[in-house]
N, C-alpha and C positions, 0 to 999 in steps of 0.2 A: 747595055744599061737595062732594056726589058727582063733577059735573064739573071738580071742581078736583082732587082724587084720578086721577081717570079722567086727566083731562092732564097730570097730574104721572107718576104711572106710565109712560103713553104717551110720554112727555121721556126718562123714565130707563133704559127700555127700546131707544129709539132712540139715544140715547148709547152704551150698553152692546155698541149692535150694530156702531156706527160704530167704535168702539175696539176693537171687534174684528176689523173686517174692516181696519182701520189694524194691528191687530198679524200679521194674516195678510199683509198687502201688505209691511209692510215687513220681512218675516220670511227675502225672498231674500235670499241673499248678491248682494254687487256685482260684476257681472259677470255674470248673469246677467239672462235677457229679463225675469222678473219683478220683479227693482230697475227695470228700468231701462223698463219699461210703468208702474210708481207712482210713480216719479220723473216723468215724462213729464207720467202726468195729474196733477198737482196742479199742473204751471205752467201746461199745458193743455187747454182741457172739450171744447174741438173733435176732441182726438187722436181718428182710424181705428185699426180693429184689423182686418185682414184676415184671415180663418183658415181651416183645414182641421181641420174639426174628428176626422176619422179619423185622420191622421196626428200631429198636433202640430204642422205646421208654419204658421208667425203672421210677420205684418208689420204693422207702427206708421207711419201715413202722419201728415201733418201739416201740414195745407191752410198755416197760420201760417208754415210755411218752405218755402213756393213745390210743396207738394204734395210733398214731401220724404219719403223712405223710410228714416226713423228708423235702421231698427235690425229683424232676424229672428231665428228659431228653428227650429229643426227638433225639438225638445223641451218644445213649452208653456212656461208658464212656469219651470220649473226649470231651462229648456237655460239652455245657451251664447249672449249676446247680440252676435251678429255686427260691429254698426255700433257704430263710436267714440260716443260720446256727450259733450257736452263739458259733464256737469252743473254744474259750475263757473259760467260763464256762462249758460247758462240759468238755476242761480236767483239771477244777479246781476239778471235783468232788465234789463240795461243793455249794451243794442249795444257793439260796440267800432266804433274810425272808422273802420280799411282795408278789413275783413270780419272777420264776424263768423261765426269758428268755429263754429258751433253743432253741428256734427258730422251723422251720416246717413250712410248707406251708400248711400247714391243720391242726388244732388241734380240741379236741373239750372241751367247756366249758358249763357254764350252768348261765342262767341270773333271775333273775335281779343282776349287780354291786351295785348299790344304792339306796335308798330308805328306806323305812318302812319295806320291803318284802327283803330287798339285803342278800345276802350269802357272801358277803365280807366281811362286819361289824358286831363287835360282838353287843349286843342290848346294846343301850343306849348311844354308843362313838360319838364324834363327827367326820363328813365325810370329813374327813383329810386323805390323804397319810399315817401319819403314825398311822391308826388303819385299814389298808386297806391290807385283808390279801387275797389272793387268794385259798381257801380251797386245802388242801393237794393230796385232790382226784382227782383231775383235774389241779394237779401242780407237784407233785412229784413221786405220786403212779405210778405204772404198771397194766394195765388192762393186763387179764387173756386170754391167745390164747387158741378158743377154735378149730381153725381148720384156715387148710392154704393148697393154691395150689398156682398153677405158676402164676394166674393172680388175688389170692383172697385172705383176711386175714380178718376173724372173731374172736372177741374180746367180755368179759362180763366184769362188773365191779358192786360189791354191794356197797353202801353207806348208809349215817348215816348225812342228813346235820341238819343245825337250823341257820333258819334267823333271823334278826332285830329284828321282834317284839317277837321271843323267840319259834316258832313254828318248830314241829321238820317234814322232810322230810326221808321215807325210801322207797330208792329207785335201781330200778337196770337200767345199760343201757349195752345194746346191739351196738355193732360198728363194723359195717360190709366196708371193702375198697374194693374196686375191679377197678382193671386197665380194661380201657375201648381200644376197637378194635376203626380203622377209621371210621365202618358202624355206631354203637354205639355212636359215637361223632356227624358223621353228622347225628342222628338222633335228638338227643339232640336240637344240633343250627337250625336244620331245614335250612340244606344249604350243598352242596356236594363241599369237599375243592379242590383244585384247586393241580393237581397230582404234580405238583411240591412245594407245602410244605410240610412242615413235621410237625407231631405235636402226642403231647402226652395228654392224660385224663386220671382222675380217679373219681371215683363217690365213695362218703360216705353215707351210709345212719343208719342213727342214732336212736335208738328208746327208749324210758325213758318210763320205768314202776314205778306207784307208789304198794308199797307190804307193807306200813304201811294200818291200820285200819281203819283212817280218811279219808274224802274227801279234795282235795287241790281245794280252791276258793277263791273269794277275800275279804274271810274276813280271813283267814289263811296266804293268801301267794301264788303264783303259781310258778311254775319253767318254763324256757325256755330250748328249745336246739340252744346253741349258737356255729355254727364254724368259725374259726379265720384262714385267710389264712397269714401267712409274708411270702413276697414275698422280693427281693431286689429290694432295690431303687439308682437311679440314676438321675441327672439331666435334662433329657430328658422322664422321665416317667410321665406319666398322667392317673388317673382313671375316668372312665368316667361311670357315671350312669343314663341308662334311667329313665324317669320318664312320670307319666300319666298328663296329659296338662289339664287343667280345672279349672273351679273356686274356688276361696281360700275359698268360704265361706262353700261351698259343701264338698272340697278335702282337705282343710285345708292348711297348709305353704308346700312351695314347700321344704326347708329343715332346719334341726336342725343345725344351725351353731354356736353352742356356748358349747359344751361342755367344751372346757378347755379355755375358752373365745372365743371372738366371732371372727371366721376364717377372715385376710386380704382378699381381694377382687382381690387382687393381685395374690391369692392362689385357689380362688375358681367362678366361673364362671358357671351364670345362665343362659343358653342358652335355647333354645327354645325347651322342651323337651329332654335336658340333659345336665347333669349336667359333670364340669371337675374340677377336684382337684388336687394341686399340691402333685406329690409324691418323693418328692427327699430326704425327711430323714434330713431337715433341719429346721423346723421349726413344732412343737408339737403342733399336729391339728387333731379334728374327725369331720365326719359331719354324720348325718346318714337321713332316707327319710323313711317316716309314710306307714303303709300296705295298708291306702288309696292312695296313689303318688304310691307305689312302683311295681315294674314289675321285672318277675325272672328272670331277668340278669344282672349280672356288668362287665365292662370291664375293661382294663390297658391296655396302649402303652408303651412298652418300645423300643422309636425310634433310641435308641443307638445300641440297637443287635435285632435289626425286631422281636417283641414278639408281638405277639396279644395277649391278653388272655381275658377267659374269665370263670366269675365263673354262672353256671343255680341253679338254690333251687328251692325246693317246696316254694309256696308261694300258701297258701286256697285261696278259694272265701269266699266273704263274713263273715269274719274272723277277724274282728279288733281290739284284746285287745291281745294288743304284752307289754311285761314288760317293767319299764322306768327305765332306768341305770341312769339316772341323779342322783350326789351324793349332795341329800338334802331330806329329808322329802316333798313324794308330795304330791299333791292336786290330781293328775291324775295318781295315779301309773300304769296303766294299758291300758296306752296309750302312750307307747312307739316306736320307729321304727324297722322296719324289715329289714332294712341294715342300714350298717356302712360302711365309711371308716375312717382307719386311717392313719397320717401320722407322724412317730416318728420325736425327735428333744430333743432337750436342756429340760429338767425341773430341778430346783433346781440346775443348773450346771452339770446335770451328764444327760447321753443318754444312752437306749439301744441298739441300734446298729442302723446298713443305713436301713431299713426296711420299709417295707407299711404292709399296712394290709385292706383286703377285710373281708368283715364280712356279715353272713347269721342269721336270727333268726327265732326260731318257733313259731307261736300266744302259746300265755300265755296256760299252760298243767294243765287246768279244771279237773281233774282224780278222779273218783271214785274208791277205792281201788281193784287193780288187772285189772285196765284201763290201756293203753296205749297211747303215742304221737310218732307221726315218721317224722322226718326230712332228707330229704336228700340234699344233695349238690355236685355239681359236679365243678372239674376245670381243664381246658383246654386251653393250650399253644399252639399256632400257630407259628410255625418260616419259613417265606418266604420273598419272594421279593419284593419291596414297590409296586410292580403292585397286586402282590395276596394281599396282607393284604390290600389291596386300595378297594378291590371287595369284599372282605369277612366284613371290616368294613361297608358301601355304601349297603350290605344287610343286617347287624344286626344292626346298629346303627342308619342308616340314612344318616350317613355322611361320608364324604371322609377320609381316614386316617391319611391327614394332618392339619386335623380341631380336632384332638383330640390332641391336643397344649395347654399348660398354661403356 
């Protein structure tokens, strides 16, 4: 009878503490890193938490979606949670068929979307939405942890792809995350931030082995390494991307504005060496900027909750046959850009969520077999006072913080 006392208590005491530490999880407001780390782990037991414990600045990795970088803070749990989240779907449990949203502010993918050479279309279909499938490998699968610390998570993943024109790719990637210190960030931007902001970074760096027999060229097909940052959008945000100034005939168009028809003027804005794009999640728009125009950094303002950000990539010298996602049979497939942005909205009546998206690509992966390609990308969020982010834009950008408006 005492041991039944004893376990009974023992029961009602660990309840009492579960319900409690449930009424402290779920006590963040939405929007916040804290909802959205208790939201995470209850669909998730595998979720990473990358941290700084002096600072407050945290990242949510997620072996389950290809080693995926959830969502940061520069606040502990009560900040601002940077990455879309598409809790919706996640706790439907139930993939969608084209791609599956699942949101992250870092994912990674692999290009070309369209083309002769695309991994999205099966050969032969026409480049419509509905034969437009996002391979399972880089949509639903789990890459493999192959080791993890407080500030790092290493990841593999084998593949098995076949493009358009019927050619098969077999391949491994490697995805290494690591949360980045302040010395590490300001070494990055080449600028020491200003001690009263706060800010969080992490760097990805990616690498795609080919370990089939054949050579990948352009009469086969090449692969890219493509990563996808959703970020949230709001009415007040703006992405702004440098770009190199020079003659069209030499540099080519200063940018791609027609992907899903050709971006309003109202939305996108050719300034004198950079470029601003609206990102409020309301109007379904990419634009992306050729490895001749482009320079490794992109930035966003989001002037509603003072976010500077900003994402750096590898970007080669002398390097210019990047894949072309354009969905049509081209004439130039191999003369694609090396950034993107995008900005979700309405298609066919339906939307994926308020989201943006920054986007990094790697020149077209020429590979002789047991060759390598390595991509990295890093992204960093600045949160201060419109005087700091006024000095930290005015040295990375050129311009004052209030000129990055659309």
């Amino acid at each position: 009878m005492k041991n039944l006392v004893l376990f009974l208590m023992a029961t009602l005491t660990s309840c009492m503490q579960n319900q409690k530490n449930e009424t402290s999880s779920i006590s963040f407001k939405k929007g916040s890193f804290g909802y959205d780390l208790h939201f995470l782990k209850t669909h998730h037991k595998d979720l990473l938490v990358l941290e700084d414990d002096q600072s407050g600045a945290q990242i949510i990795v997620l072996p389950a979606y290809q080693g995926r970088v959830m969502t940061s803070t520069v606040d502990g749990n009560e900040g601002t949670s940077f990455g879309w989240v598409n809790h919706e779907l996640i706790a439907s449990g139930k993939p969608s068929e084209h791609i599956s949203p699942f949101g992250g502010e870092e994912r990674f993918w692999l290009g070309p979307e369209g083309g002769q050479f695309s991994i999205y279309f099966k050969k032969g279909v026409d480049f419509t939405f509905d034969n437009w499938f996002v391979p399972k490998e880089i949509d639903t699968e789990s890459f493999k942890l192959t080791s993890v610390s407080k500030k790092e998570a290493n990841f593999e993943k084998e593949m098995l792809l076949e493009n358009y024109s019927g050619n098969q790719f077999d391949l491994k990637v490697n995805r290494n995350i690591k949360l980045l210190d302040k010395a590490s960030i300001e070494k990055i931007l080449d600028f020491t931030l200003p001690n009263t902001s706060k800010v969080v970074g992490f760097k990805s760096e990616n690498i795609v082995t080919n370990q089939g027999k054949t050579k990948w060229d352009k009469n086969s097909g090449m692969l890219s390494i493509w990563i996808l940052s959703m970020l949230n959008a709001d009415e007040k945000t703006t992405v702004a991307i440098p770009y190199k100034q020079g003659d069209d005939a030499i540099l080519g168009k200063i940018v791609t504005d027609d992907y899903f028809g050709k971006v309003p003027g109202e939305r996108l804005k050719i300034n004198e060496g950079l470029l601003l794009f609206k990102a409020d999640s309301k109007y379904r728009a990419k634009i992306g900027v050729s490895p001749k125009r482009a320079l490794p950094l992109v930035a966003s303002y989001d002037a509603l909750h003072g976010v500077l950000t900003f994402a750096s990539f590898t970007l080669p010298k002398n390097q210019l046959d990047y894949v072309n996602s354009m969905w049509e049979i081209q004439e130039k497939p191999f003369e694609g850009d090396a950034i993107n942005a995008y900005n979700d909205g309405l298609n066919q009546g339906k939307q994926l969520g308020k989201f943006y998206e920054i986007e990094s690509s790697s020149p077209a992966a020429e590979l002789a077999p047991g060759e390598s390609i390595e991509h990295s990308h890093s992204t960093i969020h600045i949160k201060g006072s419109h005087h700091d982010l006024n000095k930290i834009s005015l040295k990375l950008l050129g311009v004052g913080i209030d000129a990055i408006k659309i």
